[in-house]
N, C-alpha and C positions, 0 to 999 in steps of 0.2 A: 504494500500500500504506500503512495506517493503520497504523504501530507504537505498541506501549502503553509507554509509558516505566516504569519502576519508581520508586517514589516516589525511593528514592535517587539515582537517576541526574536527576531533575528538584533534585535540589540542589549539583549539581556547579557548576561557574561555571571559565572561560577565567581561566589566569594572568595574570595583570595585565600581567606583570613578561617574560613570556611574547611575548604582543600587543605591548610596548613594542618589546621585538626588533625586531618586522619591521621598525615603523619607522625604529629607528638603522641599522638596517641599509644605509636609503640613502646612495649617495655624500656625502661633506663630512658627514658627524653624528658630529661627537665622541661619544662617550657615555660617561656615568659611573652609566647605569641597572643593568647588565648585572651579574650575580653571580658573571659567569665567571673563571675564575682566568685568570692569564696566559699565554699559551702560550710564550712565553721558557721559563717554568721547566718544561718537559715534554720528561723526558730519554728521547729521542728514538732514541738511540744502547744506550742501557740496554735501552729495550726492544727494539731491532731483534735486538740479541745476544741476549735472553732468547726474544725467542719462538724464534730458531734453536736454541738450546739445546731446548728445549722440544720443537719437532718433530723434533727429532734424537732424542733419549735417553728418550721417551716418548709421541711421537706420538700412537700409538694409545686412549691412554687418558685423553689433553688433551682428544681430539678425540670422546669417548663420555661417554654418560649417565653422571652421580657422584651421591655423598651429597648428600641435600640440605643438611643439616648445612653443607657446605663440605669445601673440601681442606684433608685434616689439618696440615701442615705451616705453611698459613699461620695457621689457627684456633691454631695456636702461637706462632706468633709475634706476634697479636694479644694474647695473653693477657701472654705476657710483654713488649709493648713498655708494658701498661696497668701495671705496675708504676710507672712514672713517675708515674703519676696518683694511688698509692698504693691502686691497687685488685691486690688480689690472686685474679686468676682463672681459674680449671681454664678450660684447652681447649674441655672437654666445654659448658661452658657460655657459650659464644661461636657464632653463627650466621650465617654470611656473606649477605646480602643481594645487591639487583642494587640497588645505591647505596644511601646510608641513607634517601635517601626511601619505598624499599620499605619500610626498617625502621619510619616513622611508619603506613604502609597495615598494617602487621602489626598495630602496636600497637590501632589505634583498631581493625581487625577482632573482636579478641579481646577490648577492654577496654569499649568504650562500646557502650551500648546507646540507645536511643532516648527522647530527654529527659531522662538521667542528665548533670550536672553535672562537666563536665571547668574545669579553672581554665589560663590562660595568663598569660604576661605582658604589659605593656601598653610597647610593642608587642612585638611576634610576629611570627614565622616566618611569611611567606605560604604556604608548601609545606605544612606542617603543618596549620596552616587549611584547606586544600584537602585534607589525607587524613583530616581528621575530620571534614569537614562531610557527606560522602556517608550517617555512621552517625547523624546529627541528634542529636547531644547538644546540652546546655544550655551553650554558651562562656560562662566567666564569665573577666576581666579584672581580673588582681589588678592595684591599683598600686604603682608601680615607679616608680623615681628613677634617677641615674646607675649605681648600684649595683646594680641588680637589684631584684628584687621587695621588697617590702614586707613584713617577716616578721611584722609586726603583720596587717595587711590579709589577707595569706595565712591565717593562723588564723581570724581573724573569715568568711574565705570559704568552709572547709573543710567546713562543714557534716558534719550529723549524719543517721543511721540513712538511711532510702529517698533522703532529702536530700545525702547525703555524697557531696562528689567523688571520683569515679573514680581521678582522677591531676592533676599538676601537671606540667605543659610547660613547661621551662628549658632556655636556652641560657646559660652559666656565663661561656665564654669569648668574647668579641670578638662579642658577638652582631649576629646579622645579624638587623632593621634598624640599630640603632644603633651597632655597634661598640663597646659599653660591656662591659667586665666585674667579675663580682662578686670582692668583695674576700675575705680570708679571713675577718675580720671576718661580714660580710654570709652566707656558706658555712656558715659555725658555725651562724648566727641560723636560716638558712632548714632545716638539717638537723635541726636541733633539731625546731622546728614539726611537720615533717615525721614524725618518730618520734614526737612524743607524741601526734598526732593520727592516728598511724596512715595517711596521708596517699603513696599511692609517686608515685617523682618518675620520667619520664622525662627521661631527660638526653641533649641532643642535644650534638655536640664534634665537629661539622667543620673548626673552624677553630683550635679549642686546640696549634697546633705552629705557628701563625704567629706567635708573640710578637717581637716586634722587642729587645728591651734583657734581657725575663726572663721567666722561661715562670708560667706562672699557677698559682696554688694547687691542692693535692689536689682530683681532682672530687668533686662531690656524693655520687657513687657509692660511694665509698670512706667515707663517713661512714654510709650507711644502704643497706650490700649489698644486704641481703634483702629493700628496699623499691625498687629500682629497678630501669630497664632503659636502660642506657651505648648510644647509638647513635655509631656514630664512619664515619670516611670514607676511600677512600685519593683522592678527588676532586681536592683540594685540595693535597694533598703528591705525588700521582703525576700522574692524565689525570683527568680527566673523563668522557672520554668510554670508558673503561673499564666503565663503569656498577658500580663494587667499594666495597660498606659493610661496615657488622657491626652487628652487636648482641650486647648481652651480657647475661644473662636469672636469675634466680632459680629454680634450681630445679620452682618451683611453677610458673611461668612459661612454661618453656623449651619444654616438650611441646606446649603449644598453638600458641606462635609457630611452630613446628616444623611442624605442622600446617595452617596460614594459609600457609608457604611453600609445600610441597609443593601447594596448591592453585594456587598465583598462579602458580606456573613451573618448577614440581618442583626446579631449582636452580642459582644463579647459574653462567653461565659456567665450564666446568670448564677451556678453557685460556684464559681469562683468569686466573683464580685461581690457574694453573701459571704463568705467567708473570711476574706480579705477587709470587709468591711466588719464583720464581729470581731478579728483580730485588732483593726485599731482601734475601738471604740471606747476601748478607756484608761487611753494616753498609753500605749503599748509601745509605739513607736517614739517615743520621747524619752523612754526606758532603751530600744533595745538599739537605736542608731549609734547612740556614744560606744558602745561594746564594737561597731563595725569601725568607725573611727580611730579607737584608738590601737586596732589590730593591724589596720593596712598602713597606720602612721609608721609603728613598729616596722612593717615590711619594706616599707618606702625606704624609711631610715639606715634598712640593715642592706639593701641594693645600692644605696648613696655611696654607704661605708664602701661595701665592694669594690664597687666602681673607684671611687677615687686610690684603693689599695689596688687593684686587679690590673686597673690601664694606665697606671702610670707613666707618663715617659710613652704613650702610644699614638699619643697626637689624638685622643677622642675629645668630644667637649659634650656634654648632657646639661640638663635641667634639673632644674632641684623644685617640684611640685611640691605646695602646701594644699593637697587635696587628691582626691579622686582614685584613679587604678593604674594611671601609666605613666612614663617619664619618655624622653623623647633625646638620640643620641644622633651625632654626628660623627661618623667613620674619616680617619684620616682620607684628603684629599685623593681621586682619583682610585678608592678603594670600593667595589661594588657591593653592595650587600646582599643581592641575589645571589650573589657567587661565593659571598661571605659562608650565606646561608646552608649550604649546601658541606661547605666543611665544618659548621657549627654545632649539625643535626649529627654528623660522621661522629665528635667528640661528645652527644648525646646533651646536648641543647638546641633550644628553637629560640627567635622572635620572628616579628612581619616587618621586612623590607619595607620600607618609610614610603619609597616608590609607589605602594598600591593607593593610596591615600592621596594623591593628585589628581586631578581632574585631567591636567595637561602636566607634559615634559619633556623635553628634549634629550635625543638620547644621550649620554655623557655625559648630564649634566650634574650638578650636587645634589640633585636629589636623589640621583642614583646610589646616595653615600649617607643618606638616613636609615634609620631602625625604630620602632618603637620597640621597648620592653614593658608589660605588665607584672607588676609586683606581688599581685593580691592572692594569687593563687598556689604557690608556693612558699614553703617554709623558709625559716632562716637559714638553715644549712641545706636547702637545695639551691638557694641564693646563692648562697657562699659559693657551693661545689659548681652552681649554673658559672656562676663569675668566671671562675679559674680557668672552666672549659672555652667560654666566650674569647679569652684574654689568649689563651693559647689559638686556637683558629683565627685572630688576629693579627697576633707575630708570624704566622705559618704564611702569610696573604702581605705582609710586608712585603 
């Protein structure tokens, strides 16, 4: 049988980051490729009690079709835990998701059209990339420094009338590739832009509650309500594998993402979202997030030590994140990390080549000579033992 592909599904492409899995996956592979949060901090017991609760005192209605909207009570509590972020938001305009990476497939369904100019940051979101590429927009690549985007470059990108970008793709807090966040400084600069050029910002914040020492500035969202759409997670602070996001929408907005749900799955998990919602109900998570904070600070802390012990003298230079799961390294000049890679995995360590994280790049160029590594998911001493191994496939590629 000859199947006809539809032009968008000939632009889809295998997660990178995805594909890397299988292979850390074999016996003896450290890996510090993996995005996955740690299973330590997945309270286990919380939910065992909540889903009994749950099939006890409402079974029947955990277990049948619901609102696509979401279940009310947690679209409440969503709303009011966003008051931290100093966004103040009705219920009504909150839409639970089945993870927030739904939430990016809604957006670009509804937002991007074909050859229309979307703007990200340099680097970026692999996941995001993959739910906008299937609707063939025009990716353009602001530049960006430790701080986040460029609020100069952002303007000068924003283009005008048939030309003007659709939206602007920001991750604010502890961004995943780099684990960099923007300052409030940088917040001010980029929301400004954003309103005078009429410009709305999607704002992704899966990882804004990992802060290690001090939680990060008002989001984006709270500076230009009516121009953006707040994607948030409970992946990262509950399970994962819960499949449980949100999105928080503008009015003008809301009806259509509304619309893109009920097509892709009529509606997230209804006792999931009973469940998750009897776990936070009274103050659960205000207890159990410091216990994830102060484990990946730990980890962060003990990958820094590494690092600055392991690559001495190698010509690397990294980041020192105060938050989130990743850190973000630059390989001595003209040194590839695809090819790093491959002897890394031989000395039975993994990370993801920096390279898959660009929208655009030239071949040769230094981005060929970035890595992320994730911290969260390994211990101290596989740290340690990942370091030594990293540091040795390093001198080997000198």
């Amino acid at each position: 049988m000859n199947w006809t592909l539809a032009r968008r599904a000939e632009k889809m492409n295998p997660s990178v980051i995805r594909e890397l899995l299988k292979v850390t996956e074999k016996p003896g592979i450290i890996s510090f490729a993996g995005g996955l949060p740690s299973p330590q901090t997945f309270p286990i017991d919380a939910m065992r009690e909540a889903c009994d609760r749950v099939l006890k005192d409402d079974g029947q209605a955990a277990l049948q079709y619901a609102a696509s909207e979401g279940y009310t009570p947690l679209r409440e509590w969503v709303a009011h835990d966003l008051l931290k972020q100093g966004m103040a938001v009705d219920p009504d305009h909150v839409l639970i998701t089945t993870g927030s990476q739904q939430g990016l497939d809604l957006v670009a369904k509804i937002l991007i059209d074909e050859g229309k100019r979307i703007l990200v940051e340099t680097p970026t979101y692999l996941g995001a990339l993959q739910a906008f590429t299937p609707m063939a927009p025009t990716v353009v690549s602001v530049d960006s420094d430790a701080h986040g985007v460029d609020p100069s470059d952002l303007r000068a990108k924003v283009g005008s009338g048939a030309n003007k970008a659709r939206f602007v793709y920001l991750l604010p807090n502890f961004q995943n590739p780099t684990g960099r966040s923007m300052s409030e400084e940088r917040r001010a600069a980029v929301a400004q832009v954003a309103i005078e050029c009429g410009l709305p910002i999607i704002e992704d914040n899966p990882y804004g509650d990992l802060w290690f020492d001090a939680p990060p500035p008002p989001s984006l969202s709270s500076r230009h309500p009516g121009g953006s759409v707040y994607l948030g997670s409970f992946s990262k602070i509950l399970a994962p594998g819960l499949r449980l996001g949100y999105l928080v929408a503008p009015t003008a907005l809301y009806p259509k993402l509304l619309q893109a749900k009920q097509a892709a799955d009529l509606h997230t998990p209804s006792f999931n979202q009973r469940v998750v919602a009897e776990v936070l109900k009274d103050g659960f998570i205000e207890r159990h997030v410091p216990t994830i904070r102060a484990l990946y600070k730990q980890q962060c802390e003990a990958m820094l030590a590494a690092l600055d012990r392991e690559m001495a003298g190698l010509g690397l230079t990294w980041n020192r994140p105060v938050g989130g799961m990743f850190l973000w390294v630059q390989l001595p000049q003209g040194m590839n990390a695809v090819t790093l890679l491959a002897k890394a995995i031989y000395k039975g360590v993994a990370f993801v080549p920096g390279s898959a994280f660009y929208a655009t790049h030239k071949k040769g160029s230094a981005i060929e000579s970035t890595l992320r590594l994730s911290f969260v998911t390994a211990t101290v001493d596989q740290i340690n033992s990942g370091m030594v191994a990293l540091a040795a496939a390093i001198r080997e590629s000198l």
